[in-house]
Every structure is written in structure tokens, then in C-alpha cells.
N, CA, C and O atoms as a GROMACS GRO file, in nm:
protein
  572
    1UNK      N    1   0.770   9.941   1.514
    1UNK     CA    2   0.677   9.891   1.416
    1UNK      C    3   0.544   9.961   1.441
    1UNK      O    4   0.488   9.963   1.551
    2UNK      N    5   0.492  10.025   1.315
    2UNK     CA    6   0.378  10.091   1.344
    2UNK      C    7   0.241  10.027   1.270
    2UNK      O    8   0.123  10.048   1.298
    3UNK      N    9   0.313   9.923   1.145
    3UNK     CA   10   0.149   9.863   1.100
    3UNK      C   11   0.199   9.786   1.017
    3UNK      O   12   0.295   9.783   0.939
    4UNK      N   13   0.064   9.689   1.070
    4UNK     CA   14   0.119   9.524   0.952
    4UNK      C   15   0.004   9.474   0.868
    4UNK      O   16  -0.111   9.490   0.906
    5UNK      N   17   0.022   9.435   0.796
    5UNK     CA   18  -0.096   9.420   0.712
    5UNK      C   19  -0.074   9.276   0.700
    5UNK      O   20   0.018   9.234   0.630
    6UNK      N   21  -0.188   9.159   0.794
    6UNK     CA   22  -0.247   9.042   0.787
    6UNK      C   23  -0.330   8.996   0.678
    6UNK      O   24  -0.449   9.027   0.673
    7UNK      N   25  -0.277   8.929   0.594
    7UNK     CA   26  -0.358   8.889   0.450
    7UNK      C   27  -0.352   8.741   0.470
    7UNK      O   28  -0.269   8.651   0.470
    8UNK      N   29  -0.530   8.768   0.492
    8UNK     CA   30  -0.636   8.594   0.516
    8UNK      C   31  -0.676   8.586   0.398
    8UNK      O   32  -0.695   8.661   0.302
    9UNK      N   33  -0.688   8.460   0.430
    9UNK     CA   34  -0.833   8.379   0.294
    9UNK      C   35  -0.912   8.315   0.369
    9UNK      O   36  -1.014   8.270   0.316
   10UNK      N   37  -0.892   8.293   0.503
   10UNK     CA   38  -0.949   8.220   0.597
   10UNK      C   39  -0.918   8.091   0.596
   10UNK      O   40  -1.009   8.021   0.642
   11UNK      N   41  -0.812   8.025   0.556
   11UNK     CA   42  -0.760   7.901   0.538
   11UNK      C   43  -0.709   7.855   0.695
   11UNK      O   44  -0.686   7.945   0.775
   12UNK      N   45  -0.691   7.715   0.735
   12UNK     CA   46  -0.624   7.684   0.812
   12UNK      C   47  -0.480   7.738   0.862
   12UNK      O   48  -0.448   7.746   0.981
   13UNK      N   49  -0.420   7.764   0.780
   13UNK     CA   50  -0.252   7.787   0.763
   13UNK      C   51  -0.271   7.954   0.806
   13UNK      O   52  -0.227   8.002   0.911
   14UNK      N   53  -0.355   8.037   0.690
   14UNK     CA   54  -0.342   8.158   0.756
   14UNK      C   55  -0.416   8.234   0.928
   14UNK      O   56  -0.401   8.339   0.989
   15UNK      N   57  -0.492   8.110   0.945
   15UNK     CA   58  -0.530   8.117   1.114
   15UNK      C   59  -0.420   8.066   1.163
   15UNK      O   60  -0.421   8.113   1.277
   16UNK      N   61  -0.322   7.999   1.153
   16UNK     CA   62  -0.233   7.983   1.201
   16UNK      C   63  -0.110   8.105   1.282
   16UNK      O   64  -0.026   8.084   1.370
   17UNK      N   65  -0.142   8.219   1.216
   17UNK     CA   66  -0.037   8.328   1.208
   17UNK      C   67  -0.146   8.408   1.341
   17UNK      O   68  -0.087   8.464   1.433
   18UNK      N   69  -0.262   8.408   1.341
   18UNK     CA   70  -0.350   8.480   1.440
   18UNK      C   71  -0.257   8.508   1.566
   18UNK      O   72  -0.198   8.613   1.588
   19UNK      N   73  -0.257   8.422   1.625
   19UNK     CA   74  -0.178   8.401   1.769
   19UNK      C   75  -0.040   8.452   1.776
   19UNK      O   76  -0.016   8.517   1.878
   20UNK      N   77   0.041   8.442   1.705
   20UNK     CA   78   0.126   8.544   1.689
   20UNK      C   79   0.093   8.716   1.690
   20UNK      O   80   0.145   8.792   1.772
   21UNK      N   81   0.010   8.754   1.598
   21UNK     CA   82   0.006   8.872   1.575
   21UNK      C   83  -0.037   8.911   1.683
   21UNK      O   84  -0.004   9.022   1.723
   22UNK      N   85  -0.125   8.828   1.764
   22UNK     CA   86  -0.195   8.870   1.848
   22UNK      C   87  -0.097   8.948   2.001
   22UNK      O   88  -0.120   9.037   2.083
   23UNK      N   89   0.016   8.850   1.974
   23UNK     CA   90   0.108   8.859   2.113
   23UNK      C   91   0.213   8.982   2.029
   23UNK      O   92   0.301   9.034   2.097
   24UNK      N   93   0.199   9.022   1.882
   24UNK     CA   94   0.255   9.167   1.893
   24UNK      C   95   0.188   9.264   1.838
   24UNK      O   96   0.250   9.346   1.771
   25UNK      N   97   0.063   9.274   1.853
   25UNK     CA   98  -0.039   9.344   1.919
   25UNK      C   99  -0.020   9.388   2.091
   25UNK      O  100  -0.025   9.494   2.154
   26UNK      N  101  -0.005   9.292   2.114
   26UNK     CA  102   0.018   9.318   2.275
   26UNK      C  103   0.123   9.381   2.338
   26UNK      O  104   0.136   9.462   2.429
   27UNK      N  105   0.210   9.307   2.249
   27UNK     CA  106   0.408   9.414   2.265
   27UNK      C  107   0.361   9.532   2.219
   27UNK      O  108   0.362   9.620   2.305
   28UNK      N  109   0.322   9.561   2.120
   28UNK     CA  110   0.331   9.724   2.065
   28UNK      C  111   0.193   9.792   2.076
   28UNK      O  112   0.107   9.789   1.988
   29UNK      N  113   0.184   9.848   2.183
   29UNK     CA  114   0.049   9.937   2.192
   29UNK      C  115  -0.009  10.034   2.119
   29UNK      O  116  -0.117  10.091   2.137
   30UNK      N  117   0.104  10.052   2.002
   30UNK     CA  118   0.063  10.154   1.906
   30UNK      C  119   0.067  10.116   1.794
   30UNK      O  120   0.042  10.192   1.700
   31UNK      N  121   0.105   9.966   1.776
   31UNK     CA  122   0.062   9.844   1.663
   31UNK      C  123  -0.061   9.863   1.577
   31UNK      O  124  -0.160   9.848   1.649
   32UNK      N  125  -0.092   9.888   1.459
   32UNK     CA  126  -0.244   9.915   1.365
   32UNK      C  127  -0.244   9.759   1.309
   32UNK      O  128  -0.131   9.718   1.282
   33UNK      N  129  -0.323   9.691   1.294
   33UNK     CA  130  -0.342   9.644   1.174
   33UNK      C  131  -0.476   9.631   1.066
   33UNK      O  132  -0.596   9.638   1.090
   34UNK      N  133  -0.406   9.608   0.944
   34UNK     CA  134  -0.488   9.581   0.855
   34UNK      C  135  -0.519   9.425   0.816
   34UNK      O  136  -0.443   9.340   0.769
   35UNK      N  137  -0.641   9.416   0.847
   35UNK     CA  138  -0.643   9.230   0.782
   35UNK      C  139  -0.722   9.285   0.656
   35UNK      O  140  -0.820   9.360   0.649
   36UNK      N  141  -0.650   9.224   0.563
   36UNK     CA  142  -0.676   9.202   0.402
   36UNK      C  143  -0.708   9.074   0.406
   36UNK      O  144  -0.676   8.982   0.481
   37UNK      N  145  -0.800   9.087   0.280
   37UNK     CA  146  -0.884   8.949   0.198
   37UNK      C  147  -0.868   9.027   0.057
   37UNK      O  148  -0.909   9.137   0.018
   38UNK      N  149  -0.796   8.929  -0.002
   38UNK     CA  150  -0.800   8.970  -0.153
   38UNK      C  151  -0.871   8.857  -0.207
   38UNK      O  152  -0.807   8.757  -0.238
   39UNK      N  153  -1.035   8.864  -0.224
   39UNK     CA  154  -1.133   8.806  -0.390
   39UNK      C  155  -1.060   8.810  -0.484
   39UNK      O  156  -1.044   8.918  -0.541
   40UNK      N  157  -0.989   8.685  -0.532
   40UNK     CA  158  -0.926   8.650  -0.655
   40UNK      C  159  -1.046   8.703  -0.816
   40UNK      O  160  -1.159   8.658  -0.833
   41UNK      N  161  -0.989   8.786  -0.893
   41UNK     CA  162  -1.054   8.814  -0.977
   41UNK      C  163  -1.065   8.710  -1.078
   41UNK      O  164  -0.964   8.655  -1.122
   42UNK      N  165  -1.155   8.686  -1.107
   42UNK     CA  166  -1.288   8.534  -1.171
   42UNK      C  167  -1.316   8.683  -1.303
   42UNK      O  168  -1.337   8.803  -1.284
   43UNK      N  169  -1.301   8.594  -1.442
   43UNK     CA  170  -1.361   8.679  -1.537
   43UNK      C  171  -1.421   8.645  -1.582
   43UNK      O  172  -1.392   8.547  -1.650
   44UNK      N  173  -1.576   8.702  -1.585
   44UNK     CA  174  -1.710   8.639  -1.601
   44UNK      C  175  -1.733   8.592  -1.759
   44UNK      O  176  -1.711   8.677  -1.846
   45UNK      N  177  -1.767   8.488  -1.791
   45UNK     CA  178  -1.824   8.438  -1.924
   45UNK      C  179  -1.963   8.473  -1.943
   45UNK      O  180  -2.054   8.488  -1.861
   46UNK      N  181  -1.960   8.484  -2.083
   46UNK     CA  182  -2.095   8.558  -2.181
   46UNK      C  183  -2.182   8.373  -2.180
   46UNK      O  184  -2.297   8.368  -2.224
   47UNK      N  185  -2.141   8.288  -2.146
   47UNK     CA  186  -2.221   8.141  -2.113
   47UNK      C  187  -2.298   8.176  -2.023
   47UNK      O  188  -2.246   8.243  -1.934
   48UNK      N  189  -2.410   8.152  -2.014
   48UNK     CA  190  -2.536   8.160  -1.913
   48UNK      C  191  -2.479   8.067  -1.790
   48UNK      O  192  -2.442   8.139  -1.697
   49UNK      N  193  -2.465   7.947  -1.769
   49UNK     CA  194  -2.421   7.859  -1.648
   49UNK      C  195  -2.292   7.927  -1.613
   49UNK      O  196  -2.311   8.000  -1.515
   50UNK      N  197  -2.207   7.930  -1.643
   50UNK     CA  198  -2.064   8.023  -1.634
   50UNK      C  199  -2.087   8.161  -1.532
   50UNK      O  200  -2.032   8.178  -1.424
   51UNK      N  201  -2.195   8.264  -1.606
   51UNK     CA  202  -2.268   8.365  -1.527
   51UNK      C  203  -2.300   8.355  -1.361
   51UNK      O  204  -2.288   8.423  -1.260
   52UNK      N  205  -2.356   8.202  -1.413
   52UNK     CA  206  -2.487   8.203  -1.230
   52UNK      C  207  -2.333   8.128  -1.173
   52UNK      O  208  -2.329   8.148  -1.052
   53UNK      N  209  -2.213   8.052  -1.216
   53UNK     CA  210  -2.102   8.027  -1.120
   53UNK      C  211  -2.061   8.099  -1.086
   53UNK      O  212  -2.055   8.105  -0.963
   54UNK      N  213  -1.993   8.227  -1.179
   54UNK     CA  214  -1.955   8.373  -1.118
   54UNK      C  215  -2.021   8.398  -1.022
   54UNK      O  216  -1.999   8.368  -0.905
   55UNK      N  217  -2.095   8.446  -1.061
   55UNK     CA  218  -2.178   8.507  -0.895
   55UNK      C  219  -2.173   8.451  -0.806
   55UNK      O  220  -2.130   8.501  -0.702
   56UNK      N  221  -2.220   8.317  -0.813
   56UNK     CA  222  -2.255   8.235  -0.698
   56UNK      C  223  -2.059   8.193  -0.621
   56UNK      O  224  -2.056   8.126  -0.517
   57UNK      N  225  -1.967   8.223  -0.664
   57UNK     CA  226  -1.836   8.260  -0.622
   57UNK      C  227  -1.812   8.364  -0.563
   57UNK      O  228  -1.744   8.380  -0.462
   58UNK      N  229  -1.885   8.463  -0.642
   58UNK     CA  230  -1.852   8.595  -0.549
   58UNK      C  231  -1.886   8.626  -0.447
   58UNK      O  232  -1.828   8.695  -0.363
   59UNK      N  233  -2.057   8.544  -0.443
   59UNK     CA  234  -2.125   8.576  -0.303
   59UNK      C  235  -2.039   8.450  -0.214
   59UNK      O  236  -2.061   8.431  -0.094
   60UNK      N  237  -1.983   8.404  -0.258
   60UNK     CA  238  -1.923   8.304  -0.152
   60UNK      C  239  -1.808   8.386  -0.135
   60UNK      O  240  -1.797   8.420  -0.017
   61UNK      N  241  -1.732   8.425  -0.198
   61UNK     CA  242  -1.631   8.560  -0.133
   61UNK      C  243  -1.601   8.683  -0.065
   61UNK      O  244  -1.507   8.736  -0.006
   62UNK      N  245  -1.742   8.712  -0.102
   62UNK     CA  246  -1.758   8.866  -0.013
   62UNK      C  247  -1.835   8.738   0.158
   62UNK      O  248  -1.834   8.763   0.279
   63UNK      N  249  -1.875   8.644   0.099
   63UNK     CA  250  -1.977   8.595   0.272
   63UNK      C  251  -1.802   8.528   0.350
   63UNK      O  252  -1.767   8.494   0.464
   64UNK      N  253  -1.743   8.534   0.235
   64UNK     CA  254  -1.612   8.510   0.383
   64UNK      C  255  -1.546   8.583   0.414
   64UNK      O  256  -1.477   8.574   0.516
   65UNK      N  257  -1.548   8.705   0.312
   65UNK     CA  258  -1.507   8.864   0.397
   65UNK      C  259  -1.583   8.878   0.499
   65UNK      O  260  -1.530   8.923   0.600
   66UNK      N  261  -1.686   8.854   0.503
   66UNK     CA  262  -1.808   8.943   0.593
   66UNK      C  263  -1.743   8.788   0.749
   66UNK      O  264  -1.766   8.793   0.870
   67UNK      N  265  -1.688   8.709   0.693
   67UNK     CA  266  -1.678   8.591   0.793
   67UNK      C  267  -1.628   8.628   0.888
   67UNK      O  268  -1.667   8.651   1.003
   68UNK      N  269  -1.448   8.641   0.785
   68UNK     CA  270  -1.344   8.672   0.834
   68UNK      C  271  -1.351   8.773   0.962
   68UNK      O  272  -1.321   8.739   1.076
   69UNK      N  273  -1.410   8.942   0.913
   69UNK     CA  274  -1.385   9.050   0.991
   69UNK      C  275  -1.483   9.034   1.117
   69UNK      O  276  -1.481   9.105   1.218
   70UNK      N  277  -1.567   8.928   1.093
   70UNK     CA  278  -1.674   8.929   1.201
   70UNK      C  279  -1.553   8.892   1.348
   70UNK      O  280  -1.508   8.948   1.448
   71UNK      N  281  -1.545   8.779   1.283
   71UNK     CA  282  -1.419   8.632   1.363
   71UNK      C  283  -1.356   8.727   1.427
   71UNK      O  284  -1.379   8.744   1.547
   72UNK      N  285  -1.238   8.830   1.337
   72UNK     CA  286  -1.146   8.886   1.364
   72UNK      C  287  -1.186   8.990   1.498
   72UNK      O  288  -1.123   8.988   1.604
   73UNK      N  289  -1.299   9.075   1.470
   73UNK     CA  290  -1.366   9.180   1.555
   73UNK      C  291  -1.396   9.109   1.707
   73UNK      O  292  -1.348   9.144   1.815
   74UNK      N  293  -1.457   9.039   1.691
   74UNK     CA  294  -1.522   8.955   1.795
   74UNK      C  295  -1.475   8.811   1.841
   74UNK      O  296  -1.548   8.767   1.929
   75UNK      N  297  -1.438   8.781   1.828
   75UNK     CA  298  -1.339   8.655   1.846
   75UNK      C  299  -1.211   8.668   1.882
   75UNK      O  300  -1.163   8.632   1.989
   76UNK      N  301  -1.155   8.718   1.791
   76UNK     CA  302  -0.982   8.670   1.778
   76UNK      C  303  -0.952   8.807   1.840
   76UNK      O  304  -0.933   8.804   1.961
   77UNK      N  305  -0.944   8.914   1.786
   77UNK     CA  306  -0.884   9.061   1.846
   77UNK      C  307  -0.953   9.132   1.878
   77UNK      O  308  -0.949   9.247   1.834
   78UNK      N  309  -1.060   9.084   1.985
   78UNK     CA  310  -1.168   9.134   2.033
   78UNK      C  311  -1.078   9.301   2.116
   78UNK      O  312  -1.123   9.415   2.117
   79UNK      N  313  -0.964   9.257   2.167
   79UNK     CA  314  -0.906   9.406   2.265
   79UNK      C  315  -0.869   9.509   2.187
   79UNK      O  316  -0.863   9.626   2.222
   80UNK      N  317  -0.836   9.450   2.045
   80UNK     CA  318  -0.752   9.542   1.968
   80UNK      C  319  -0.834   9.613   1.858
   80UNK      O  320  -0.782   9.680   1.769
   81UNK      N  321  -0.963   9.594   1.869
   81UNK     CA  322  -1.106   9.628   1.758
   81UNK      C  323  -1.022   9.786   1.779
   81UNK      O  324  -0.909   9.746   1.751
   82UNK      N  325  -1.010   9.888   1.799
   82UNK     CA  326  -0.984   9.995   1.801
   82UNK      C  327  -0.864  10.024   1.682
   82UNK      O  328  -0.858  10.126   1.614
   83UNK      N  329  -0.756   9.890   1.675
   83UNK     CA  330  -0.642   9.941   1.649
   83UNK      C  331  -0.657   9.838   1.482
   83UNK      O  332  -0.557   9.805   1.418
   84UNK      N  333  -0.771   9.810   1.446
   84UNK     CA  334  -0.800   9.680   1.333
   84UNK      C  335  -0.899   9.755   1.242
   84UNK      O  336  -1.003   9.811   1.274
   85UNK      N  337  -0.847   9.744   1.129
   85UNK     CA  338  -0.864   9.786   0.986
   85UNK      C  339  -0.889   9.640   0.951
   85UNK      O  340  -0.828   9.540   0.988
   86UNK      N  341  -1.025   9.658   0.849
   86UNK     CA  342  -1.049   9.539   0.745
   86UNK      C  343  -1.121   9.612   0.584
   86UNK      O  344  -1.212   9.688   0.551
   87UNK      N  345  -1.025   9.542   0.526
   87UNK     CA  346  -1.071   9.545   0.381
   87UNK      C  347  -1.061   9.421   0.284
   87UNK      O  348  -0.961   9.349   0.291
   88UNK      N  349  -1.158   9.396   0.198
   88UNK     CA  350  -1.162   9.328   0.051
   88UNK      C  351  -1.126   9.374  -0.004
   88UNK      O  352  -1.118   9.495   0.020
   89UNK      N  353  -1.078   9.323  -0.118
   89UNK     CA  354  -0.983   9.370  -0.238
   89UNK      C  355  -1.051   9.263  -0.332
   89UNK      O  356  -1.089   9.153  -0.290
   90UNK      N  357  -1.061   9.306  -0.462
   90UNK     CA  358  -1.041   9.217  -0.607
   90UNK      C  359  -0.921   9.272  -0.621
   90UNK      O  360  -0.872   9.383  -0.596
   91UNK      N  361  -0.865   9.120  -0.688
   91UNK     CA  362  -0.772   9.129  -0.792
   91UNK      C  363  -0.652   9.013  -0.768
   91UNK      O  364  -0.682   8.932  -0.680
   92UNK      N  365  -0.544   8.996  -0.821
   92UNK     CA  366  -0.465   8.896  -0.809
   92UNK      C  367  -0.429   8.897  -0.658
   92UNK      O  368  -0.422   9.006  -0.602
   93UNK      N  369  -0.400   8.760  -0.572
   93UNK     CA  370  -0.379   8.798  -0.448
   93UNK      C  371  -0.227   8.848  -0.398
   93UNK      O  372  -0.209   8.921  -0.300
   94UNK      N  373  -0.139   8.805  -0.470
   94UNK     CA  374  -0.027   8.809  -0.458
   94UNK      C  375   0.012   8.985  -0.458
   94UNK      O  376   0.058   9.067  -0.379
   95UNK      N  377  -0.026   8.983  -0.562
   95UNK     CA  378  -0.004   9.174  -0.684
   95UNK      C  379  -0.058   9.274  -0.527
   95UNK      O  380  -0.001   9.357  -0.458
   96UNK      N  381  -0.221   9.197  -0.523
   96UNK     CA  382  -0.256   9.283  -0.436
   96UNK      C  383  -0.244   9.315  -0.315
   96UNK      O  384  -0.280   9.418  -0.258
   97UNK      N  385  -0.183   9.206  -0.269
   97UNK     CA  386  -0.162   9.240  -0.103
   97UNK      C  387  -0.020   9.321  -0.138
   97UNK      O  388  -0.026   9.432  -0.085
   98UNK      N  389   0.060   9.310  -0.184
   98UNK     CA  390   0.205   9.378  -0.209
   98UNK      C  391   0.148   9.529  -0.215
   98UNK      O  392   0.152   9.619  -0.131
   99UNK      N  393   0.106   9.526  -0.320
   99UNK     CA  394  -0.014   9.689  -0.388
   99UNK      C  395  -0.061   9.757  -0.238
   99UNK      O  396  -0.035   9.872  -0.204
  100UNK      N  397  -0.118   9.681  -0.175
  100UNK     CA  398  -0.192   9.764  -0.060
  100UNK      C  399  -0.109   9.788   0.049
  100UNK      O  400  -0.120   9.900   0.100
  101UNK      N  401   0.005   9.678   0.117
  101UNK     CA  402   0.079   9.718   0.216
  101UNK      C  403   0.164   9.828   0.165
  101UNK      O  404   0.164   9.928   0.237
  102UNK      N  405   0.230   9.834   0.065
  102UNK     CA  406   0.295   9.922  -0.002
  102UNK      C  407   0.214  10.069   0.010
  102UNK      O  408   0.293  10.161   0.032
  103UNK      N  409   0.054  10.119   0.000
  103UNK     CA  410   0.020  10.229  -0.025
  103UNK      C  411  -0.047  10.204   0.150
  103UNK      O  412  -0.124  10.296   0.181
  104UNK      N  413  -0.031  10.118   0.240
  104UNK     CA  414  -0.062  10.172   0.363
  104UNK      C  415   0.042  10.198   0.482
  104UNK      O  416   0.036  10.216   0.603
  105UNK      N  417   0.182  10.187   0.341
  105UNK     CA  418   0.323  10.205   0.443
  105UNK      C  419   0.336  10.130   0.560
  105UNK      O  420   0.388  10.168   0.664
  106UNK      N  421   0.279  10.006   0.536
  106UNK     CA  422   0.309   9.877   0.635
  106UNK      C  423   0.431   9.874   0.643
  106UNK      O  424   0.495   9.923   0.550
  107UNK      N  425   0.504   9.815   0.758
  107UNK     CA  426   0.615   9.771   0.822
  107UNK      C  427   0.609   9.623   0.760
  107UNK      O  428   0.691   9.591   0.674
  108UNK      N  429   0.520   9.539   0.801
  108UNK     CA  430   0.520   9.397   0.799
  108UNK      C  431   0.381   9.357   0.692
  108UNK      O  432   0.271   9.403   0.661
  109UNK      N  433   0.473   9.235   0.660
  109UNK     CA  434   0.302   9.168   0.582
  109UNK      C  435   0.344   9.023   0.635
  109UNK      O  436   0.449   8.958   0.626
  110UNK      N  437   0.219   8.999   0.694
  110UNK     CA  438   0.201   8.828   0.751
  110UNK      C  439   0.105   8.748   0.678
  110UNK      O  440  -0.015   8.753   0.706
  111UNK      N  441   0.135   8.701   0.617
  111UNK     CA  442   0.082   8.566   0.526
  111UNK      C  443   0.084   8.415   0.601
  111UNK      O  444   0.196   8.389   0.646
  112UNK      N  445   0.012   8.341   0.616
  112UNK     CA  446  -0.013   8.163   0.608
  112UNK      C  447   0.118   8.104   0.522
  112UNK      O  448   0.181   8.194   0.467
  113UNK      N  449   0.150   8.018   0.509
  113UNK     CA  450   0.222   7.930   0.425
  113UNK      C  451   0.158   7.873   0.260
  113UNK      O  452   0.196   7.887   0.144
  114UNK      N  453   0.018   7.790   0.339
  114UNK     CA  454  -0.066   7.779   0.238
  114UNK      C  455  -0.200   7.840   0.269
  114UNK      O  456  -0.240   7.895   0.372
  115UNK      N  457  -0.278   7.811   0.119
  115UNK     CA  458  -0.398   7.877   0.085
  115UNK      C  459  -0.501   7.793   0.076
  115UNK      O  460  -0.448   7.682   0.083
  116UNK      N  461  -0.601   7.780   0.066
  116UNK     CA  462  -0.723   7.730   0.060
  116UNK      C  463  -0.724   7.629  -0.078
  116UNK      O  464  -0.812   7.544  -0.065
  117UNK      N  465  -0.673   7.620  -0.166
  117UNK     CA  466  -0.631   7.543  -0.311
  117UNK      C  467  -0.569   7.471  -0.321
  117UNK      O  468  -0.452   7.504  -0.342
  118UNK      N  469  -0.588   7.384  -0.316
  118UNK     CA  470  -0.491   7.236  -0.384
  118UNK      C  471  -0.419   7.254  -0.425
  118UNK      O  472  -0.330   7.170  -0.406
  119UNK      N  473  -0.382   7.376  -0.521
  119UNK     CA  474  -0.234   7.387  -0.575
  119UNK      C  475  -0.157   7.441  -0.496
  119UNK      O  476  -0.038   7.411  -0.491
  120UNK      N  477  -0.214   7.533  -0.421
  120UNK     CA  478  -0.112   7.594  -0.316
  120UNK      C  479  -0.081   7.520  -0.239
  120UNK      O  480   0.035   7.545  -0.205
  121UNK      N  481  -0.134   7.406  -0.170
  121UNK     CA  482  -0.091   7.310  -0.099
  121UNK      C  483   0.014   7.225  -0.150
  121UNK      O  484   0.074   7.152  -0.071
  122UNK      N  485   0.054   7.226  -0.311
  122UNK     CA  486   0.152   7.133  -0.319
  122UNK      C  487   0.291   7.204  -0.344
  122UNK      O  488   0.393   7.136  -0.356
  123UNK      N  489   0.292   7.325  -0.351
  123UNK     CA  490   0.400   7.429  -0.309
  123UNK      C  491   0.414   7.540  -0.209
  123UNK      O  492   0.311   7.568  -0.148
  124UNK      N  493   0.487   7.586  -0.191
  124UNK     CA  494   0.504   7.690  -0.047
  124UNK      C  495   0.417   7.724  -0.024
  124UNK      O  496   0.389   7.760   0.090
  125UNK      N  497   0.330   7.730  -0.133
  125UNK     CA  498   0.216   7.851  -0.128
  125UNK      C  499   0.165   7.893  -0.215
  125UNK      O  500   0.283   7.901  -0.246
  126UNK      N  501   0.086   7.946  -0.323
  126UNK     CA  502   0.099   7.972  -0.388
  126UNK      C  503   0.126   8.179  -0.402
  126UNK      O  504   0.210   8.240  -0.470
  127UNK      N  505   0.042   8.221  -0.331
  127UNK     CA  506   0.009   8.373  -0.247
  127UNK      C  507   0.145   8.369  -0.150
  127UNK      O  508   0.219   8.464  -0.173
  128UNK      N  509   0.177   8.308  -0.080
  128UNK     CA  510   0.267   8.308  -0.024
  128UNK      C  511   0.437   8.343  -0.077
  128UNK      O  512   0.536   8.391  -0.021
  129UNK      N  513   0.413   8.301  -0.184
  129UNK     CA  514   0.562   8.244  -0.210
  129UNK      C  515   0.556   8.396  -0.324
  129UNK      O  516   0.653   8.471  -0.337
  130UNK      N  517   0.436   8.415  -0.388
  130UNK     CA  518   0.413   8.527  -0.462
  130UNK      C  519   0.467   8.659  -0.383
  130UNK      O  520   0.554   8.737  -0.422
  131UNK      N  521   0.402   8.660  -0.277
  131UNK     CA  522   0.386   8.808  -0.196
  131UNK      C  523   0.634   8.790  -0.123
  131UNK      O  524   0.720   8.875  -0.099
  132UNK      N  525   0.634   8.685  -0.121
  132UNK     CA  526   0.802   8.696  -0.116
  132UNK      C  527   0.848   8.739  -0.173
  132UNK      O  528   0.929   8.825  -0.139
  133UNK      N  529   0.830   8.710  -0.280
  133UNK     CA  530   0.910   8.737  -0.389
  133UNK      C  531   0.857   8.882  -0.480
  133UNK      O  532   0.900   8.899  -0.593
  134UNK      N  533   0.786   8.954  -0.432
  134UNK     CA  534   0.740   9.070  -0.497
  134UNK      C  535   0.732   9.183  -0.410
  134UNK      O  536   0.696   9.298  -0.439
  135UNK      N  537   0.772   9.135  -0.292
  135UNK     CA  538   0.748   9.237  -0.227
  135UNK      C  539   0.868   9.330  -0.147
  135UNK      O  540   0.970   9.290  -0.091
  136UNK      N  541   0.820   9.458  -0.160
  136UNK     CA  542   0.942   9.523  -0.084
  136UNK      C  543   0.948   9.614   0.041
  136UNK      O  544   0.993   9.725   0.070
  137UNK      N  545   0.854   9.468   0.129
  137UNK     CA  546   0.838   9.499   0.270
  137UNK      C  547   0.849   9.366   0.283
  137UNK      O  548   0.804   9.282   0.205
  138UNK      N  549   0.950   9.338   0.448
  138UNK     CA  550   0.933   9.250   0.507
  138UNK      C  551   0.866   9.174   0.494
  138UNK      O  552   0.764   9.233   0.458
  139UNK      N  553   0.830   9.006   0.500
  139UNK     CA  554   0.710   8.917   0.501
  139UNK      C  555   0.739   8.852   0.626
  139UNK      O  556   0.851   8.851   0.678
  140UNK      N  557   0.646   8.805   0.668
  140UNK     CA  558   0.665   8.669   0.773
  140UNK      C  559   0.558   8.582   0.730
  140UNK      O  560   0.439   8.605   0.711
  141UNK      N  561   0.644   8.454   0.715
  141UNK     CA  562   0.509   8.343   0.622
  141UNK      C  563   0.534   8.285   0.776
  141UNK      O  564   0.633   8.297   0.849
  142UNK      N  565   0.377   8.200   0.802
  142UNK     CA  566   0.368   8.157   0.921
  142UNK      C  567   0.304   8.000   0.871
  142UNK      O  568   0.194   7.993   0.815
  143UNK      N  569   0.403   7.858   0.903
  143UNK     CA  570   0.415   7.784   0.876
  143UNK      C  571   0.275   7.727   0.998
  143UNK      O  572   0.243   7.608   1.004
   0.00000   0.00000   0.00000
């Protein structure tokens, strides 16, 4: 295995999968990964209040990208900063994490179970169950 692509939202469920990756990080010394954050694409309304919510969503999305990779760098895979790729993405989360492991010739994609949304909480997943079923790389959903 040469690279896995970890796709957070920063939810409970997908910190859940950390500790794992972490111990095959450690098995494979030549292990890369990518932690993805896919910003769900929000399509802005010509309504003035609508406007200042957009934004004020987005800056709450890019400030938990900026969260996430901090956490990740310095916290969580503080040994492996050498071997750790981080990127944001817009766009559907499901489409896109498939889209990107696919063009970074990932081995693995590790997903959470659930997501940060109430709806995803009342099924597998909602990103979760998406990126299964669309994808044509390995998954490991981490319960």
C-alpha cells in the first residue's frame, strides 16, 4: 500500500478512524497520505440575507479546513508531517472524494461512518455510504 486518502469533516465518527491510520502509518514506512475536506458546494442566492449566510458558511468551512490540517500536523500525525498531504475541495462530498482518490491513485479511502448532519446520522452515512457505493477503490468506513 502506497497511499490513502483520509476524508474528514471533522466530525466525531471521522476522528474515530485517526488511530487506526495512525498504526498503518506506522506498519508502512512508505505509507503517503492525503487528508481531504470536501466544502459541500452551497449555491449562493441573489437574496441579500441568503448572501451574508453563504459566506458566513464558507468562512466556517475553510476555518475547519484550516482546523482540521492544523490538528492533523501537530497533534494527531505529528511523526508522519513529512509523509501528509492536505487539501480542500468544493463540491459534492461523496463525487469528490471518489474524484480525487481516483486522480491521486490511492490504494485506500477511509471515511467515518457518520457526518456532522442529522441526516447522516440517521443512515450509514450519508458521504459514507455515497463514497461505497461509487467508488472504485477500496473503502474502509470506520464505525
Amino acid at each position: 500500500m502506497k497511499k490513502i486518502v483520509y476524508a474528514t469533516d471533522g466530525s466525531d465518527s471521522a476522528k474515530k478512524a485517526q488511530a487506526l491510520i495512525a498504526g498503518m502509518m506506522q506498519a508502512w514506512p512508505e505509507l503517503k497520505m492525503l487528508i481531504l475536506h470536501v466544502i459541500p458546494e452551497i449555491i449562493p442566492s441573489d437574496v441579500v440575507p441568503y448572501q451574508r449566510m453563504y459566506r458566513q458558511e464558507v468562512g466556517r468551512e475553510n476555518a475547519l479546513a484550516d482546523r482540521i490540517e492544523n490538528e492533523a500536523r501537530t497533534e494527531l500525525f505529528p511523526e508522519f508531517d513529512a509523509r501528509i498531504e492536505f487539501r480542500a475541495e468544493f463540491g459534492q462530498p461523496a463525487n469528490r472524494i471518489c474524484e480525487v482518490a481516483e486522480e491521486e491513485g490511492a490504494d485506500l479511502i477511509v471515511v467515518g461512518s457518520h457526518g456532522r448532519g442529522a441526516i447522516d446520522r440517521l443512515l450509514l452515512g450519508g458521504v459514507s455510504y455515497g463514497v461505497v457505493h461509487r467508488s472504485k477503490i477500496p473503502v474502509l468506513v470506520v464505525k
